[in-house]
N, C-alpha and C positions, 0 to 999 in steps of 0.2 A: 472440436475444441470448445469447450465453455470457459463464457465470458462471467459466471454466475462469481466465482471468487474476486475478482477484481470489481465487479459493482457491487461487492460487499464490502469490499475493503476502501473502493472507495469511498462509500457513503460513513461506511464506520470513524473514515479518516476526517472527513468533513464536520460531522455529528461532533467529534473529539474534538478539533481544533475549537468549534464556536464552545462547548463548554470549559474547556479549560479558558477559554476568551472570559466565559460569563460567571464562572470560579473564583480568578484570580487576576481578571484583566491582563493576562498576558497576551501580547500581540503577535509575539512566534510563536505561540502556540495555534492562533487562529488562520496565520499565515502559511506556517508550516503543512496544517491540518488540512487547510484549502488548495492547499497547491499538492500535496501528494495525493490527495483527496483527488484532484480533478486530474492529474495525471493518471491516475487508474482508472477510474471514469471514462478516461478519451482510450484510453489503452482497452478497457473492455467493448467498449463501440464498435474499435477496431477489430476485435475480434469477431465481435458478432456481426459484423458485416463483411469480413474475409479479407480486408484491405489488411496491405502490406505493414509488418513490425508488431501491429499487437499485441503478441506472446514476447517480445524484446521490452516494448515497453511496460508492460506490467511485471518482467521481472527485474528491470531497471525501479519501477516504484516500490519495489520492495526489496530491493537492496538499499537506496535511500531510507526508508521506513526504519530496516533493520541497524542501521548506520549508525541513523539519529535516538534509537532508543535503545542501543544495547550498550551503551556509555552508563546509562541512567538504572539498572536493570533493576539491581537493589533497592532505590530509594520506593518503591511501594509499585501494587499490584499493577497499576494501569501501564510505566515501562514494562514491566515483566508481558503482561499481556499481549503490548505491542510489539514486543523482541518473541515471543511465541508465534503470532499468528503472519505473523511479515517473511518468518524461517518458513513456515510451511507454505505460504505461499511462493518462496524461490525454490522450497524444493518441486512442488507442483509446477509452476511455470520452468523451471530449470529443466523439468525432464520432458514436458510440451518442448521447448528448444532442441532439446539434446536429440528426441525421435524424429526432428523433423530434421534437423541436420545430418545425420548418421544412416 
């Protein structure tokens, strides 16, 4: 199982939230960013150390991810992009779940 999409996703989520922080000084954005940011983070760890959940938790951060940016999808590239790469990532982690379950 590779933990390689979820420490992309998290770093990409973190990276996101401080500029849109340094953009527009919004604070849910850097809040948001950090804390989905560091739940995929801790969820790729988990993977990569074989501890229990990791594939749950990283496809719980990207349904959150997915949640919070597919409202927005329209208003310009960066929603679009995060409603793109947050689907791919549940369906990746979704079918990690689904094989180990089945």
């Amino acid at each position: 199982m590779s933990a390689y999409p979820a420490y992309i996703m998290g770093t990409l989520c973190i990276v996101g939230g401080i500029t849109g922080y340094a953009r527009s000084h919004s604070i849910p954005s850097l809040v948001a960013g950090a804390g989905v940011g560091a739940l995929y983070l801790f969820s790729a760890n988990q993977i990569r150390t074989a501890a229990p959940n990791g594939l749950e938790y990283a496809l719980g951060a990207s349904a959150i991810l997915l949640l919070s940016s597919l409202p927005r999808v329209a208003k310009g590239p960066v929603p679009a992009v995060l409603t793109a790469t947050s689907t791919a990532t549940i369906l990746y982690y979704g079918k990690k779940v689904y094989d180990i379950r089945s």
